[in-house]
BAMILUM-404143 format. One line per field, with one value per residue (C-alpha): residue number from 1; chain; x, y, z. Coordinates in Angstrom, 1 decimal, always signed. Example, Ala and Ser with C-alpha at 12.3 -4.5 7.8 and 13.67 -1.06 7.14 Angstrom:
num = [1_2]
cadena = [A_A]
c1 = [+12.3_+13.7]
c2 = [-4.5_-1.1]
c3 = [+7.8_+7.1]
***
This chain:
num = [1_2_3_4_5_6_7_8_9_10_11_12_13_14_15_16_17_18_19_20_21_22_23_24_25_26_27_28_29_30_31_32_33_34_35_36_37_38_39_40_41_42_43_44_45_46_47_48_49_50_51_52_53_54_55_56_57_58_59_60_61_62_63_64_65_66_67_68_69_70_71_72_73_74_75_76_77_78_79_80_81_82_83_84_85_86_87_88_89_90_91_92_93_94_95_96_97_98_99_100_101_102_103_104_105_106_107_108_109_110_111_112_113_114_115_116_117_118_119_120_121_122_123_124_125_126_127_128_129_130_131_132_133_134_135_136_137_138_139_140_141_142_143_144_145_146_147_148_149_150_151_152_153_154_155_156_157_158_159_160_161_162_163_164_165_166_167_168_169_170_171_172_173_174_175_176_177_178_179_180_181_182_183_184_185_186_187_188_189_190_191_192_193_194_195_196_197_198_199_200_201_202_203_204_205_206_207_208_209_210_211_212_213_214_215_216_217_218_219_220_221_222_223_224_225_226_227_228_229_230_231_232_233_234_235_236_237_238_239_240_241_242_243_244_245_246_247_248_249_250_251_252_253_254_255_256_257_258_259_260_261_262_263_264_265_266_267_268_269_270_271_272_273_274_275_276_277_278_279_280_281_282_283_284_285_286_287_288_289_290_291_292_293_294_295_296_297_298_299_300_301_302_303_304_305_306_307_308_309_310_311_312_313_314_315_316_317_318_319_320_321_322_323_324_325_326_327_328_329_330_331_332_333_334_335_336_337_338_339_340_341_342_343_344_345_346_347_348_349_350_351_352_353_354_355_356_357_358_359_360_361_362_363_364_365_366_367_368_369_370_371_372_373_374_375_376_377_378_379_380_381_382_383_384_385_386_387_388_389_390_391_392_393_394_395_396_397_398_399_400_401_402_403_404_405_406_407_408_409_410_411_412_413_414_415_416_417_418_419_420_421_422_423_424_425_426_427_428_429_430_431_432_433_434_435]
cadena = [A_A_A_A_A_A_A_A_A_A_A_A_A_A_A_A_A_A_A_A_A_A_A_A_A_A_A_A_A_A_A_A_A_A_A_A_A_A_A_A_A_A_A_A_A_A_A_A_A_A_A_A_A_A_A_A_A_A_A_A_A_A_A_A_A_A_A_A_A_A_A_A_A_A_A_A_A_A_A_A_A_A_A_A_A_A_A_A_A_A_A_A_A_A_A_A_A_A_A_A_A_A_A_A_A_A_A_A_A_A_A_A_A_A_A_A_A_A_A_A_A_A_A_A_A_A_A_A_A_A_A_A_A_A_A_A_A_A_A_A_A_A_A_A_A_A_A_A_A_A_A_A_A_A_A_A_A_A_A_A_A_A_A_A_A_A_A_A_A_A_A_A_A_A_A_A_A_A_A_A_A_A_A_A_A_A_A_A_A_A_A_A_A_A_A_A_A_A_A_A_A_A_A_A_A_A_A_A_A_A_A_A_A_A_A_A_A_A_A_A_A_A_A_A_A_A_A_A_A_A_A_A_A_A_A_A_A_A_A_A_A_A_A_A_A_A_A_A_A_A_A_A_A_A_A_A_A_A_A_A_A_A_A_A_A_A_A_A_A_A_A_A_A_A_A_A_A_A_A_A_A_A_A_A_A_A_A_A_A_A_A_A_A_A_A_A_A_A_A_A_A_A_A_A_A_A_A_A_A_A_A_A_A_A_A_A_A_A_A_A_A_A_A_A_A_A_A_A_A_A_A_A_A_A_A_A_A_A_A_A_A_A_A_A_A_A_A_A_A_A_A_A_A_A_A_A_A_A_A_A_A_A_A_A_A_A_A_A_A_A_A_A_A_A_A_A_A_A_A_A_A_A_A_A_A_A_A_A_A_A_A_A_A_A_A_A_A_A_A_A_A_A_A_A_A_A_A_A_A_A_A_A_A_A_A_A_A_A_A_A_A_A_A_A_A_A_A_A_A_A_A_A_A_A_A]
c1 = [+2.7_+1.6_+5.3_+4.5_+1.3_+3.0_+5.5_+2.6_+0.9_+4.2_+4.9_+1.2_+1.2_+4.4_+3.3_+0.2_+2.8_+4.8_+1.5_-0.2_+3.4_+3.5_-0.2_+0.5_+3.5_+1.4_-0.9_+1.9_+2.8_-0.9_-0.8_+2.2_+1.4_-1.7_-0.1_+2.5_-0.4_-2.6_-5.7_-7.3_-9.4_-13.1_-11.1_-9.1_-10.9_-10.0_-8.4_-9.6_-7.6_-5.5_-7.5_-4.6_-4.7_-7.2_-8.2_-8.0_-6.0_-9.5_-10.0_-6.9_-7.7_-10.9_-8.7_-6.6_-9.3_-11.4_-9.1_-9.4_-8.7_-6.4_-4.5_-4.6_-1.7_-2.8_-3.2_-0.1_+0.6_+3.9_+5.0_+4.0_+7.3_+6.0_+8.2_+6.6_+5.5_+8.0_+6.8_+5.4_+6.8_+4.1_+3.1_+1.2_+0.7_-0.4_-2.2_-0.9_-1.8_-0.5_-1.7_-0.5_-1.3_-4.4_-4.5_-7.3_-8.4_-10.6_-13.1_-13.1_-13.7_-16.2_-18.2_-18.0_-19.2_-22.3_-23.3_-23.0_-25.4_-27.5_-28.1_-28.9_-25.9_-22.5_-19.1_-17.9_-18.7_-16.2_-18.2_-19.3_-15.9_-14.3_-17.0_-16.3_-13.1_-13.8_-14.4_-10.9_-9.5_-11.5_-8.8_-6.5_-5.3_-3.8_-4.0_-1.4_-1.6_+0.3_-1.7_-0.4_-2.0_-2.1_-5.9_-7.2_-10.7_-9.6_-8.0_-10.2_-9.6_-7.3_-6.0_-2.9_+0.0_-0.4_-3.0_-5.2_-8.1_-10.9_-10.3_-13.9_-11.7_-9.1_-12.1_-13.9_-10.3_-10.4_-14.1_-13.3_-10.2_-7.1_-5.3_-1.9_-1.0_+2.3_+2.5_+6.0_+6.1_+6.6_+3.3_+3.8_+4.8_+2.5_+0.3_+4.0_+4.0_+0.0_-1.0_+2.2_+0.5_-3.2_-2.4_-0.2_-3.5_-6.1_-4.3_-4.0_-8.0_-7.7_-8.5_-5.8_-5.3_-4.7_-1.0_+1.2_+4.6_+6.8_+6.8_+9.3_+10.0_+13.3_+15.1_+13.3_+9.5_+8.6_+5.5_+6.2_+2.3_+1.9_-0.6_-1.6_+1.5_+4.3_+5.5_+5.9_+8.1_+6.8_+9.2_+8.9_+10.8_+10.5_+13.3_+11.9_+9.2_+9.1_+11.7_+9.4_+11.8_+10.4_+8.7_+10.5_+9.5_+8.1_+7.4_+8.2_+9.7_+10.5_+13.7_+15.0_+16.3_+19.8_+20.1_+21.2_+23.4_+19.9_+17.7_+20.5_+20.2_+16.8_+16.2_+18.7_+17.1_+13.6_+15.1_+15.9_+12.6_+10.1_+9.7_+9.2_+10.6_+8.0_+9.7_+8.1_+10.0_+8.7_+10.8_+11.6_+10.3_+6.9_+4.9_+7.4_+7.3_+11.4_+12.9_+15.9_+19.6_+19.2_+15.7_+17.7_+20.5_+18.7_+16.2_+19.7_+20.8_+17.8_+17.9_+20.9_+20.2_+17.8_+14.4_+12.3_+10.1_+10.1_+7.0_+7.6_+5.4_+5.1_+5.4_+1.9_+2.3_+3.0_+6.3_+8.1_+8.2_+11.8_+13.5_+16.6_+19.0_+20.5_+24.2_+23.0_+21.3_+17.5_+15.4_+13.4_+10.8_+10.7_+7.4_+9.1_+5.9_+2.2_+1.0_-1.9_-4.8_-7.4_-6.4_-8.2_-5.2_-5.5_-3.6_-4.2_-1.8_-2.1_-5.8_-4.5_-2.8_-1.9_-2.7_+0.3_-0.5_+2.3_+1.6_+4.4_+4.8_+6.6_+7.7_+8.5_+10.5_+9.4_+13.0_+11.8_+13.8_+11.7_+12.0_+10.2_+9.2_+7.4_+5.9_+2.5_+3.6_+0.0_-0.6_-4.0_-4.9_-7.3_-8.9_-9.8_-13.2_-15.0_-16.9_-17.0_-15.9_-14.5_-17.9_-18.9_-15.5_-15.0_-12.3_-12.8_-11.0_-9.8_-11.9_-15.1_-14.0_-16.0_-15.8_-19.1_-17.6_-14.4_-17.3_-18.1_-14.5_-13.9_-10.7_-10.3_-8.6_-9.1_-10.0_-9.7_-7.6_-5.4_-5.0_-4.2_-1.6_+0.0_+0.4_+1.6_+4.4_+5.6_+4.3_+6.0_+3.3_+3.9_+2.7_-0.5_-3.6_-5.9_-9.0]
c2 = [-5.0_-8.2_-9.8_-9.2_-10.4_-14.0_-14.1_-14.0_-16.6_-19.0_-18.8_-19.5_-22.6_-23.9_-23.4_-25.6_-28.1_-28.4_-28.5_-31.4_-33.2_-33.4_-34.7_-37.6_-38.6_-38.5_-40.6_-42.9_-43.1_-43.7_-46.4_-48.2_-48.1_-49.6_-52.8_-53.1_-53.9_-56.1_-54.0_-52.3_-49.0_-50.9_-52.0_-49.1_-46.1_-42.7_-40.0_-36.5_-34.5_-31.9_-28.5_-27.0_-30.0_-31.5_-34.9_-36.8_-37.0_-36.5_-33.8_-32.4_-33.1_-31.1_-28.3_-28.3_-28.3_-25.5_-22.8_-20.4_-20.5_-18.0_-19.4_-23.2_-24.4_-24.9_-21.1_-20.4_-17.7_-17.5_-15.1_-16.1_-17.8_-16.8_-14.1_-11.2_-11.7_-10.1_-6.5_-7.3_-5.2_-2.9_-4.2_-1.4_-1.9_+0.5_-0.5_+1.6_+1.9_+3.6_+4.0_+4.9_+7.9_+9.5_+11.2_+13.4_+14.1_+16.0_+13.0_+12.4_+15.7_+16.7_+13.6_+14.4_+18.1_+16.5_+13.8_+17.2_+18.9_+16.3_+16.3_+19.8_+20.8_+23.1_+22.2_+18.3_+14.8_+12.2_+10.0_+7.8_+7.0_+6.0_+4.2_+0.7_+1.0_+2.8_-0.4_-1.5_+2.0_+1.3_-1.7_+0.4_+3.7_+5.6_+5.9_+7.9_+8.8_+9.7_+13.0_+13.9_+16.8_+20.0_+20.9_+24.0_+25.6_+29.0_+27.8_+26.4_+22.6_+21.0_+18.1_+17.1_+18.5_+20.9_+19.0_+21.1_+19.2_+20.4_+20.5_+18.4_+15.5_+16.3_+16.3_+12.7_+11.2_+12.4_+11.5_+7.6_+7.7_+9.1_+11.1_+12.3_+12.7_+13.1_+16.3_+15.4_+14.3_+15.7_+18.0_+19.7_+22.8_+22.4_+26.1_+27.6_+30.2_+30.4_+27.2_+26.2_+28.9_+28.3_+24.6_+25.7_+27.9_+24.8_+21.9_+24.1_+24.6_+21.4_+19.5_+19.6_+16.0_+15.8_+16.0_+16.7_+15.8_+16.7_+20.4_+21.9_+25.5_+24.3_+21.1_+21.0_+21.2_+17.5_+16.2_+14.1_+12.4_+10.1_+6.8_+4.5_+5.4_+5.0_+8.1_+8.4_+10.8_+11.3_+12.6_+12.6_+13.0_+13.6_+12.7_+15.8_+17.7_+18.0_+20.8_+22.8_+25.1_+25.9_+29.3_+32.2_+33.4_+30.0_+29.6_+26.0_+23.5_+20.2_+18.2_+16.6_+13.1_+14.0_+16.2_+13.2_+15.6_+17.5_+13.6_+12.1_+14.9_+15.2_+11.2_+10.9_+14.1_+12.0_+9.1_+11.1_+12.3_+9.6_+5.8_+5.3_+6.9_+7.0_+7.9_+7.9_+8.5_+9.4_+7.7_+5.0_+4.7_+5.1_+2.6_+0.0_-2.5_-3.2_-1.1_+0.3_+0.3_+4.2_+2.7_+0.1_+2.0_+5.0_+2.8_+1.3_+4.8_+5.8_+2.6_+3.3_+6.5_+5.7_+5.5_+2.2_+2.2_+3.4_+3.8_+4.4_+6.2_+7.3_+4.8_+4.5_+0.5_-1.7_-2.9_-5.8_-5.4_-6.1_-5.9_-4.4_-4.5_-1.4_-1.1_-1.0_-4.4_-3.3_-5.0_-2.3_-2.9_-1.3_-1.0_+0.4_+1.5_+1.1_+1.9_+4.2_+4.3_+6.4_+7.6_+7.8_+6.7_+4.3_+1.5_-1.9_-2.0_+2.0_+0.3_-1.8_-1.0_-2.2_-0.6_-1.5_-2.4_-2.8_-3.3_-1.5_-3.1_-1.0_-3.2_-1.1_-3.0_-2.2_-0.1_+2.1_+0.7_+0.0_-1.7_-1.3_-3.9_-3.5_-6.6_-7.8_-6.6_-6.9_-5.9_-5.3_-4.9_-2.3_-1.6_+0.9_+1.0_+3.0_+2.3_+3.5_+7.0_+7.4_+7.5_+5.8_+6.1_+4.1_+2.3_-1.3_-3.6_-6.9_-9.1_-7.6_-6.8_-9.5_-10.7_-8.8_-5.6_-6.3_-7.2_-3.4_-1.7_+0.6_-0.5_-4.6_-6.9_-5.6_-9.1_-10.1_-13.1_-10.8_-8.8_-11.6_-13.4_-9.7_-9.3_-12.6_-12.0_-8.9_-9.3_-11.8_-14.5_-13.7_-10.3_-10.0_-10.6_-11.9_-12.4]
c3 = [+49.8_+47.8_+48.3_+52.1_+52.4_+50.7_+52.6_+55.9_+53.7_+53.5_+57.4_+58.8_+56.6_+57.7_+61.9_+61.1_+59.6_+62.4_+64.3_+62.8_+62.6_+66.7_+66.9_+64.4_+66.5_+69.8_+68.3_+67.5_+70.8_+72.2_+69.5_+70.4_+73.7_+73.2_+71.4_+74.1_+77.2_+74.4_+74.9_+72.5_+72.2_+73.4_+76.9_+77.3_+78.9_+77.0_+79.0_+78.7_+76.4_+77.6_+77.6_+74.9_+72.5_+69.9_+71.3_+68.4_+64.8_+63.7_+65.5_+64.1_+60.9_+61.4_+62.9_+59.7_+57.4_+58.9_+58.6_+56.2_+52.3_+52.7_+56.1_+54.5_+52.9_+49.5_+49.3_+49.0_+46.3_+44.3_+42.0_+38.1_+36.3_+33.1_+31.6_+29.7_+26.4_+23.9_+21.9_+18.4_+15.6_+13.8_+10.4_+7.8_+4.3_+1.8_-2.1_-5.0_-8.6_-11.5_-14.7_-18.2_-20.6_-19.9_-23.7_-24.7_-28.2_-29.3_-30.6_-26.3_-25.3_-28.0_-26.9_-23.4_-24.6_-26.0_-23.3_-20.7_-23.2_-23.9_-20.1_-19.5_-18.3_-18.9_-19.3_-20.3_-18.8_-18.4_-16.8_-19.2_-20.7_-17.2_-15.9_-16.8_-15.1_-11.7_-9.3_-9.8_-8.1_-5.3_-4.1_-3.6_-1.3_-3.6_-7.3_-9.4_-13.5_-16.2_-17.6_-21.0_-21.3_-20.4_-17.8_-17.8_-17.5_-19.1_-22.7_-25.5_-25.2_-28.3_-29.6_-31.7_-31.9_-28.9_-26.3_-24.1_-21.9_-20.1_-16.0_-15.7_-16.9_-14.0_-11.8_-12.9_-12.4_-9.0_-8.7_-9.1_-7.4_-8.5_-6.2_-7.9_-11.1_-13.4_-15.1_-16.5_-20.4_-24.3_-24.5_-20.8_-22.9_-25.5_-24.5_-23.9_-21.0_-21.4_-21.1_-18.3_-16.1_-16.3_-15.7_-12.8_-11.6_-12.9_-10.1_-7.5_-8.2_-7.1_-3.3_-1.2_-1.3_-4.7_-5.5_-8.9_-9.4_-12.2_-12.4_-10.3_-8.8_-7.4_-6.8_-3.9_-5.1_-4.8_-2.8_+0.2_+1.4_+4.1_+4.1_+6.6_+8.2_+5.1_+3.4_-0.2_-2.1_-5.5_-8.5_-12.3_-15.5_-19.1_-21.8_-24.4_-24.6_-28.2_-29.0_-27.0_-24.3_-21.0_-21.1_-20.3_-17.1_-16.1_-12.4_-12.7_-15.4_-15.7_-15.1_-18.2_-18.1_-18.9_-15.8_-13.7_-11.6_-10.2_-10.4_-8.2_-5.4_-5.7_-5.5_-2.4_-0.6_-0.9_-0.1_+3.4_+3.8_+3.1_+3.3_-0.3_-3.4_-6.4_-9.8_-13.1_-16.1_-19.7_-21.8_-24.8_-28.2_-29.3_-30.7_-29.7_-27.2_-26.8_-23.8_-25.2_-23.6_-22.6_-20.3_-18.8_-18.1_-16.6_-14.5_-12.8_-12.1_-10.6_-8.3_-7.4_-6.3_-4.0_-6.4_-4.5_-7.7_-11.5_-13.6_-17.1_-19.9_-23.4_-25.4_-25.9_-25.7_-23.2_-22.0_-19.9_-15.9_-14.2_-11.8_-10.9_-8.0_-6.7_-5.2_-1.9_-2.4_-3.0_-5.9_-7.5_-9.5_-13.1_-15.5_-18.3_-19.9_-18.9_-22.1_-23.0_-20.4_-22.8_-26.3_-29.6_-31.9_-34.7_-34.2_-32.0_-29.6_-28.6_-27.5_-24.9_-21.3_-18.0_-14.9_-12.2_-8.8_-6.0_-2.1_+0.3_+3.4_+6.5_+9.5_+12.6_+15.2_+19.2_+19.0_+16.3_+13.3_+9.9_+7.0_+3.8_+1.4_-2.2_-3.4_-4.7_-8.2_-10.6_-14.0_-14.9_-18.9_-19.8_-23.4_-25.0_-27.1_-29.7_-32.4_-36.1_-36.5_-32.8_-31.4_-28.2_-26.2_-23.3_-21.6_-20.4_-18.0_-20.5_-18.1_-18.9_-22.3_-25.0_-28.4_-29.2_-28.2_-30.1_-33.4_-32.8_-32.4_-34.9_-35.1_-36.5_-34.7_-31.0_-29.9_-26.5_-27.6_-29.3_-26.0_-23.9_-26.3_-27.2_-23.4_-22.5_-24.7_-23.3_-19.5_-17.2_-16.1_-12.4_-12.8_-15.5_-14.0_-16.9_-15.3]
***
């Protein structure tokens, strides 16, 4: 109907055309025959117009110019030239961290036994020895963990050799933040069937969008999440778990790092499900901050494979972040150790850690293909603090870390000047955030 109503628009306009064209050329006439007898219009009577016509190329003028906006020629409406602007593609981006070995002693959980009683209540509080570090989990929408130890609320709580932790420490991790956690390292089995199975019962305790990764029922046990539109596939590894076998009659197990057979299906199955694949490994040399050949070699297997990111603990130091390419052309990023996040051990490197930060970026054409890209790659130290006799545990960020606390460690040479130079030597530039 509007291409109609135009098209009358066009052909109105042009009849007036034609219209005005005839009165110019009468007046033409008039005027040429007025020149040819030598009069002029004061000695020349005017006839009467004809009763059909305008008298006057004034008069037709006026005619012209009184019709109506829609009817005059300058009204005219023609179809837009302008094509359609072209679909954007969708652009979502999601902030992950990951942080080393959460590793309870009993110095931490004794003190957080007596800060709950000292305030009237039951049980154990954690707060005070995360607090210092909880505002940095809040840049970010999804924070994963290394926990070294076995939870549970139904086993008396130890320390080395065979870890067991309190579940309120679970709970204050989730509290600031932290939303899946790594159950796969040396001291999973440290309870044996006992302590598997009440840690089993202990996380699903847990709210539902909390996730573990690293204990599986069968190959296909893994958790799949979704954020902001990206899907993540998380799985996890251990290289040992210190001679310890899986318990007989276990409902689930870990996956040793030397099954690569069972890792490679599991990693391309995730790979088919999700956006993302998420793998940390438990691996290396403790106390060392050199990745070994058997790292580096099984970090370009897992890439290969279809892994999009590798997280390494156990070393209980930091290590260097690379990169490495897959066969199919991907770079994936590789933090082959993160180092302790809490601890109470005895020497100063175990005292320092980074927390990893990585943004994933998915880019969904108007068609429906996507791409996903991990960049943004941050290392953020953290120390660790107590004072004579392990008392006063709590972990710091290295930026608000100061040479007066480090005058109070109860371990000597803790300085932040240390930390930074330590780092800076292991750490690529591009990567540690200092400040």
């Amino acid at each position: 109907m509007k291409k109609n109503a135009n098209h009358y628009r066009k052909r109105r306009g042009t009849g007036w055309a034609v219209l005005a064209c005839s009165l110019l050329c009468a007046v033409a006439v008039c005027a040429g025959v007025y020149f040819w007898l030598g009069g002029s219009l004061e000695t020349v009577p005017a006839a009467a117009p004809p009763a059909s016509a305008p008298a006057s190329s004034s008069q037709a003028g006026q005619a012209v110019s009184s019709l109506p906006p829609e009817s005059a020629p300058d009204a005219v409406s023609l179809p837009s030239s302008e094509p359609e602007p072209e679909p954007e593609p969708e652009i979502t981006t999601v902030r992950v961290s990951a942080s080393g070995d959460n590793l309870i002693h009993d110095g931490l959980y004794l003190q957080a036994k007596k800060r709950a009683a000292a305030a009237g209540k039951e049980g154990y509080d954690f707060a005070a020895l995360y607090e210092h570090v909880a505002s940095l989990y809040q840049d970010f929408d999804l924070n994963l963990i290394n926990v070294e130890t076995l939870m549970s609320d139904e086993l008396t709580p130890s320390a080395y050799p065979r870890f067991c932790t309190p579940g309120d420490c679970a709970r204050e991790l989730y509290r600031i933040g932290f939303r899946g956690f790594f159950l796969s390292n040396n001291h999973i089995y440290d309870k044996d069937g006992e302590g598997l199975a009440s840690t089993l019962r202990f996380w699903d305790s847990m709210p539902e969008d909390a996730f573990t990764s690293g204990l599986y029922g069968d190959e296909q046990d893994f958790p799949v999440c979704e954020y902001n539109g990206i899907s993540f596939a998380f799985l996890a590894y251990t290289e040992m778990t210190n001679g310890l076998p899986t318990p007989t009659g276990a409902e689930k197990s870990v996956i040793y790092t030397s099954q690569e057979d069972v890792i490679r299906r599991q990693i391309e199955r995730a790979h088919e499900l999700a956006d993302v694949v998420v793998v940390s490994a438990h691996w290396g040399v403790e106390n060392t901050h050199e990745v070994t050949d058997g790292q580096r070699a099984f970090a370009q297997k897992l890439a290969d494979w279809g892994a999009d990111i590798v997280i390494g603990t156990h070393p209980h130091v930091a290590q260097p972040i690379e990169t490495v390419t897959s066969s199919d052309g991907r770079e994936v990023p590789v933090a082959y150790s993160l180092g302790n996040f809490v601890s109470a051990q005895d020497r100063v490197d175990n005292m320092v850690g980074i927390v990893l930060g990585f943004e994933v970026t998915k880019t969904t054409q108007p068609g429906g293909e996507s791409t996903i890209a991990i960049g943004g790659i941050s290392a953020t130290p953290v120390v660790m603090f107590y004072e004579r006799y392990y008392a006063n545990m709590r972990l710091y960020l290295l930026r608000d870390y100061t040479d007066e606390l480090a005058a109070s460690h109860g371990l000597s040479g803790v300085s932040p000047s240390y930390v930074r130079s330590m780092l800076q030597e292991i750490v690529a530039p591009e990567y540690l955030r200092l400040d």
